[in-house]
C-alpha positions in Angstrom: 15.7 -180.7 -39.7 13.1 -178.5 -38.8 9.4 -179.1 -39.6 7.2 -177.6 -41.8 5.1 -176.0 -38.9 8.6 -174.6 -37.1 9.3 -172.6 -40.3 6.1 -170.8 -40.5 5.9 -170.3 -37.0 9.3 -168.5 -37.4 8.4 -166.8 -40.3 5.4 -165.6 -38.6 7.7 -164.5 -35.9 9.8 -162.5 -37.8 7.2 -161.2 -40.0 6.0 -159.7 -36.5 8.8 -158.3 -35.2 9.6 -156.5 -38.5 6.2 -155.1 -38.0 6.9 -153.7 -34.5 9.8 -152.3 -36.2 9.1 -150.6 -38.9 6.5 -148.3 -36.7 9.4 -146.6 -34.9 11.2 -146.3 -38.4 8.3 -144.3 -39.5 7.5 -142.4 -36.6 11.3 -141.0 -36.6 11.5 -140.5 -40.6 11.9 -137.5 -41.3 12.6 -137.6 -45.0 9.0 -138.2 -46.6 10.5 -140.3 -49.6 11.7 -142.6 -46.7 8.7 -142.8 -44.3 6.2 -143.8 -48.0 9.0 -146.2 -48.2 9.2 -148.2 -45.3 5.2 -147.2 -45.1 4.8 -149.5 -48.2 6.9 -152.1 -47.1 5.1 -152.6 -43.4 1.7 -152.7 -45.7 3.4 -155.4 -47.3 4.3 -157.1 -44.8 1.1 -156.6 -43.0 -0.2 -158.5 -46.2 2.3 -161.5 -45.7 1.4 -161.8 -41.8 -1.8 -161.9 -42.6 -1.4 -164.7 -45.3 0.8 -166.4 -43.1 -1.3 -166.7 -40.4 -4.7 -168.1 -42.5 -2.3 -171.0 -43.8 -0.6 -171.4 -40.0 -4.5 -171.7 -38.7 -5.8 -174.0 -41.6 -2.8 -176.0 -41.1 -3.3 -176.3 -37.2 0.4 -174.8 -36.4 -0.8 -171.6 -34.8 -3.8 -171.0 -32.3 -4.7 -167.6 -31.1 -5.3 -166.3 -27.7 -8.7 -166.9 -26.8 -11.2 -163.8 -27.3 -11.4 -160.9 -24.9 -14.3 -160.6 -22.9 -16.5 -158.5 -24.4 -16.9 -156.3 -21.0 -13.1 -156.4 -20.2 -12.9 -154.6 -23.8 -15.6 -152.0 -23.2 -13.6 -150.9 -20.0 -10.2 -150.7 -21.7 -12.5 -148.6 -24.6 -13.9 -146.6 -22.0 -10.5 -145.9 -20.1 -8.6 -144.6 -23.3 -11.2 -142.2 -24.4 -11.3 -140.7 -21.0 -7.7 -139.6 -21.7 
């Protein structure tokens, strides 16, 4: 039987991959009706992941990747506005 911390950490998961998803959908739509649509349904989702992952982190079951370095970040910044 799986534990309460496996099903959230599969349900944040899946919420994520969805997400990845659903930017390809929209960049190819080209029926406008369609793109709103799955538009509105990422946002949604966006919403659940982010819900998801406050309870996962108050529960303990998830723990993020430790913070950039601040300069490492200003390089990356600095490299894709050169472009």
């Amino acid at each position: 039987m799986l534990s309460e911390k496996d099903i959230v950490n599969d349900y944040l998961a899946g919420l994520n991959a969805s997400l990845t998803g659903y930017a390809g959908y929209i960049s190819e739509s080209d029926n406008e009706q369609l793109r709103q649509t799955l538009i509105q349904l990422r946002n949604q989702d966006e919403q659940r992941q982010r819900n998801l992952y406050n309870y996962a982190s108050q529960k303990g079951y998830y723990q993020p990747a430790a913070p950039a370095n601040p300069q490492v970040v200003q390089q990356i910044k600095s490299q894709l506005t050169q472009q």
